[in-house]
C-alpha positions in Angstrom: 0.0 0.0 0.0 1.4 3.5 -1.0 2.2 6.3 1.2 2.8 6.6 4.7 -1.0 5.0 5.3 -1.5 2.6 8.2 -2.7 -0.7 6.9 -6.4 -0.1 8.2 -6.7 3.4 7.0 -5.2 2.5 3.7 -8.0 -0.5 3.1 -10.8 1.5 4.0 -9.3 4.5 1.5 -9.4 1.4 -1.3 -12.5 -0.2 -0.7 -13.9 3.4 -0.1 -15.7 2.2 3.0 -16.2 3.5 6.4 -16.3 0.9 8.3 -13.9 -1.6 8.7 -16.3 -4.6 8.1 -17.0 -6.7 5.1 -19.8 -9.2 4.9 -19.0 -12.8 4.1 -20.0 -13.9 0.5 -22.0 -16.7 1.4 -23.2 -18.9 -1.3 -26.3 -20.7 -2.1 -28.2 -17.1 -2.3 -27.7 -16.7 1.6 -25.9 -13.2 0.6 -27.5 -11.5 -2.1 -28.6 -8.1 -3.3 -30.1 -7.3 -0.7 -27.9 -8.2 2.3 -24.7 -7.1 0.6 -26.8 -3.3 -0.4 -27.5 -3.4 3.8 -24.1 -3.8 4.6 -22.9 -1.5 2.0 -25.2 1.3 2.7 -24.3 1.1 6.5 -20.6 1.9 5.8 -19.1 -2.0 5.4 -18.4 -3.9 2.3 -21.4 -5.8 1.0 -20.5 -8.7 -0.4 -22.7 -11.7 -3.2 -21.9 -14.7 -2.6 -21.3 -17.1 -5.8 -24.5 -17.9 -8.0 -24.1 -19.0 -11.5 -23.4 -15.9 -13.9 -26.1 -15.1 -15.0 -28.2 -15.0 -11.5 -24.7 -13.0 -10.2 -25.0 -10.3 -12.4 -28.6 -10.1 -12.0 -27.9 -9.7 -8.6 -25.2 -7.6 -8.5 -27.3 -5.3 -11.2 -30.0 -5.3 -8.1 -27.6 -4.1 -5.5 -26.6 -1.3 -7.7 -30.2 -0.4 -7.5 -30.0 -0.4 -3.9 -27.1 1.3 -3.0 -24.3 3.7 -4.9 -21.8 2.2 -2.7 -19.0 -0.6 -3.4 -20.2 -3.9 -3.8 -17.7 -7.0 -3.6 -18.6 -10.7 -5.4 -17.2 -14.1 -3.4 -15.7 -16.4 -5.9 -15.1 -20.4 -4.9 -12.4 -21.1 -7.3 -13.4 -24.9 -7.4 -16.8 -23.5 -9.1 -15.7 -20.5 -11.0 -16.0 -20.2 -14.3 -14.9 -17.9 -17.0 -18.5 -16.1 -17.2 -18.2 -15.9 -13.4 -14.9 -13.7 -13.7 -17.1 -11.8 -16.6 -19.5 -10.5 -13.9 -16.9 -10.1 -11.4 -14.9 -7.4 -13.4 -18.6 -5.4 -12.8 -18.0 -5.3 -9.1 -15.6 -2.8 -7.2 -14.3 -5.7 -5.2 -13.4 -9.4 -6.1 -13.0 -11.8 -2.9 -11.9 -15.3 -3.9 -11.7 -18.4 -1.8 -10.7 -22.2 -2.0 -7.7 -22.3 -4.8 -4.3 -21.1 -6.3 -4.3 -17.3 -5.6 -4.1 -15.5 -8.9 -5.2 -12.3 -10.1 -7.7 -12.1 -13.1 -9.1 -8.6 -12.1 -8.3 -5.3 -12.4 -10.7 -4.0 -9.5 -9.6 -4.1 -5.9 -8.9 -7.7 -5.0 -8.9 -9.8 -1.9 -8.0 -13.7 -1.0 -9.1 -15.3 1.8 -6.1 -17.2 3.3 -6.1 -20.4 5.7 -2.5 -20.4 6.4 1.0 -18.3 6.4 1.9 -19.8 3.2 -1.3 -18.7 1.4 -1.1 -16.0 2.4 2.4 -14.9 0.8 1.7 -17.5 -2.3 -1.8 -14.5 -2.0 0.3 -11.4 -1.6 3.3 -12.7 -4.4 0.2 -12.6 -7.0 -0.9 -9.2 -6.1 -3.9 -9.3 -4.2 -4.6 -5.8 -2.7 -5.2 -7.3 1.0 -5.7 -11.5 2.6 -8.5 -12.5 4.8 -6.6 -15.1 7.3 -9.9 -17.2 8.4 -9.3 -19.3 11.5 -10.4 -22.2 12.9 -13.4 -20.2 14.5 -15.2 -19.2 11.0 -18.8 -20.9 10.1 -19.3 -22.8 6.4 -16.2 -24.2 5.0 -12.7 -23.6 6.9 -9.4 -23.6 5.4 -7.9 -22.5 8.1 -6.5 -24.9 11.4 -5.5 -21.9 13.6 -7.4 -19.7 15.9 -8.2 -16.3 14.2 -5.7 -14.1 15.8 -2.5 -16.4 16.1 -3.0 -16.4 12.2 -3.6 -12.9 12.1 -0.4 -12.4 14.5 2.1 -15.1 12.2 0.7 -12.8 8.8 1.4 -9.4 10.2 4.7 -10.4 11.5 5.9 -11.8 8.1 4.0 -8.7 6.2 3.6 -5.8 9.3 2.7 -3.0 6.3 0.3 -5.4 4.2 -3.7 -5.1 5.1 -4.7 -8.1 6.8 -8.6 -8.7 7.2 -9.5 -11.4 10.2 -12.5 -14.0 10.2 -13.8 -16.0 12.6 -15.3 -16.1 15.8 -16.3 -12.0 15.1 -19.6 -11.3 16.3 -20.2 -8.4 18.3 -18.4 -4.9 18.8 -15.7 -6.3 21.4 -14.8 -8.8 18.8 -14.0 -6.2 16.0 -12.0 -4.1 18.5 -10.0 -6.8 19.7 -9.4 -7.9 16.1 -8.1 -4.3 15.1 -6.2 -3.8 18.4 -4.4 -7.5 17.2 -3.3 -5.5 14.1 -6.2 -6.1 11.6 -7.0 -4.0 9.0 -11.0 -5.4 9.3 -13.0 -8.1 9.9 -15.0 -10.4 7.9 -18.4 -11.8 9.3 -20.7 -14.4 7.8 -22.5 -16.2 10.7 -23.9 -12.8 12.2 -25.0 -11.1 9.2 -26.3 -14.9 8.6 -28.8 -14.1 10.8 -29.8 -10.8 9.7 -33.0 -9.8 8.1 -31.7 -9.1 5.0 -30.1 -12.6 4.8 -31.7 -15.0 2.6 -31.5 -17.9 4.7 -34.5 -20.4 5.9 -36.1 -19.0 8.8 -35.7 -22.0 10.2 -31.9 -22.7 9.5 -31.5 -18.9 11.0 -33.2 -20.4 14.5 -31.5 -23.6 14.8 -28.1 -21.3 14.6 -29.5 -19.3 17.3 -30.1 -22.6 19.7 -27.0 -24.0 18.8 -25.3 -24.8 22.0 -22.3 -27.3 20.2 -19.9 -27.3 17.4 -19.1 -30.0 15.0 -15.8 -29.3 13.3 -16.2 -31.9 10.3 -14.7 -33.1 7.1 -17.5 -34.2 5.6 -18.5 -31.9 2.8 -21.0 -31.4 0.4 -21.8 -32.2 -3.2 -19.6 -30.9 -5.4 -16.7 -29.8 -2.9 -13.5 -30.9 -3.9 -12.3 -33.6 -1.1 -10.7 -32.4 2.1 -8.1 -35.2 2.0 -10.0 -38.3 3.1 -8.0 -41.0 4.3 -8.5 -43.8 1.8 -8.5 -46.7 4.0 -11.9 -44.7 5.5 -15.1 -45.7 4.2 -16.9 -42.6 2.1 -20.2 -41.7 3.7 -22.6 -39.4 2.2 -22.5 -36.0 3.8 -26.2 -35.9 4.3 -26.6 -39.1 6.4 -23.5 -38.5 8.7 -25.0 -35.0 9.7 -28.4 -36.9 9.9 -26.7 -39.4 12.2 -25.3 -36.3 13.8 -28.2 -35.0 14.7 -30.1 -37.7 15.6 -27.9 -37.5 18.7 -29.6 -34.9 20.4 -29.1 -30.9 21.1 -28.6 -28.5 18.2 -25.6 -28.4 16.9 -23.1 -25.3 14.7 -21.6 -27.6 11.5 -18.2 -26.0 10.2 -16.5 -28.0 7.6 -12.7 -27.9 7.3 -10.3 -28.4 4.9 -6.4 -28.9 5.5 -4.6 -26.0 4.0 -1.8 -26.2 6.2 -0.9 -29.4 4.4 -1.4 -27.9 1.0 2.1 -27.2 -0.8 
C-alpha cells in the first residue's frame, strides 16, 4: 500500500468504506442483493456470494439499484468459471476463496487465506489485501489456527500489508479486539447470517440461534473438492453423517474444514 498509510486506513481509502467490516459472500443465495446493499449502505463492504453468472449479475445489477456504494462478489475457485470472472470485473471488489491465488481482475482484489503460506503465495500474485480465516469461522474452513494467532504469524511476516480477520467476530468487542491484534478489518458471515436481510431459511437462522455445540467436520458437500480423506476410511454421504449427527440430540453449529496447512 502506497504512502505513509497505516494498513487499516489505507484499506478502507481502497474499498472506499467507512467501516472496517466486510460481509462474508456466502453462497447458495444466503448473501445477495439485498444483504450485501444493507451492509454496504451502512458503511461496510457488502459482499454476493457465488450464484451461476447469469443469476450474479442479476444480482449484482440489483444491488446497484439499492445502494451507490461498493459492492464485492465471493468467488469459490473450485466452481468459477470464465463467465463468473465476466460478472466479477462489474464489481468494485473481487474476494476469492478455496484455490491457487491468482489475479484475473483489475478491481480491488482480496484472498481469503487459511495459512501463512497462502497467504504470501496470495500477496506474491498481487492481491490488494488476505483475509486469514481461523479455525473459529462458520461454512467451509481452510484454516487450522485460531483467528488471531494467524492474524499475528501474517502481520509479523508482512507488518505493512492489510490483513482482514475472520472467525469467531460477532459483536463490537470482537471487532475491536481484532483491530487492536493489528487487523486492517473483519470479515463476518455467521452474524450477518442471521440478519434480516439474509436469505437464509427462517428455520436454518433459528437452529443457529439454539446452537449450544460445534461439529468441526470433514464431511463436505456435493460438489466440494475432497478435504483429503483417508482412503482406508469408508466414504459416507454427507447428508446421512450429519443426519446421524443430529439424531444424537441438542442443536448443533456444523463447520467443515479443509487442510490447507498441508497444501504445498
Amino acid at each position: 500500500m502506497a504512502g505513509s498509510l497505516n494498513p487499516l486506513t489505507a484499506l478502507l481509502d481502497r474499498l472506499r468504506i467507512s467501516v472496517p467490516v466486510l460481509q462474508a459472500g456466502m453462497g447458495g443465495g444466503v448473501a445477495g442483493a439485498k444483504l450485501a446493499a444493507a451492509v454496504s449502505e451502512a458503511g461496510g463492504l457488502g459482499t454476493i456470494g457465488i450464484l451461476p453468472p447469469e443469476i450474479l449479475r442479476k444480482e449484482l445489477e440489483r444491488a446497484r439499484g439499492l445502494t451507490n456504494n461498493p459492492i464485492a462478489v465471493n468467488l469459490l475457485l473450485p466452481f468459477t468459471r470464465p463467465g463468473h470472472w465476466e460478472v466479477a470485473r462489474e464489481a468494485d471488489v473481487v474476494v476469492t476463496f478455496w484455490g491457487e491465488p491468482v489475479r484475473r481482475t483489475a478491481a480491488t482484489w482480496i484472498h481469503q487465506c487459511g495459512s501463512l503460506a497462502e497467504a504470501h503465495a496470495a500477496q506474491a500474485a498481487g492481491a490488494d489485501a488476505v483475509i486469514a480465516q481461523g479455525i473459529e469461522a462458520g461454512g467451509h474452513v481452510r484454516g487450522t489456527l485460531p483467528a488471531l494467532v494467524l492474524l499475528e504469524q501474517v502481520r509479523a511476516a508482512s507488518p505493512d500489508y492489510p490483513v482482514i480477520v475472520a472467525g469467531g467476530i460477532a459483536t463490537a468487542a470482537d471487532v475491536r479486539t481484532a483491530l487492536k491484534s493489528g487487523a486492517a478489518g473483519v470479515a463476518a458471515g455467521t452474524r450477518f447470517l442471521l440478519s434480516d436481510e439474509s436469505a437464509a431459511h427462517v428455520d436454518y437462522k433459528r437452529r443457529v440461534m439454539e446452537a449450544d455445540r460445534t461439529i468441526v467436520t470433514e464431511l463436505f458437500g456435493f460438489g466440494w473438492q475432497s478435504a483429503r480423506p483417508d482412503p482406508a476410511v469408508r466414504t459416507v454421504s454427507p447428508a446421512r453423517a450429519m443426519a446421524r449427527l443430529l439424531a444424537r440430540g441438542g442443536t448443533h453449529l456444523v463447520i467443515l474444514i479443509g487442510r490447507a496447512a498441508a497444501d504445498p
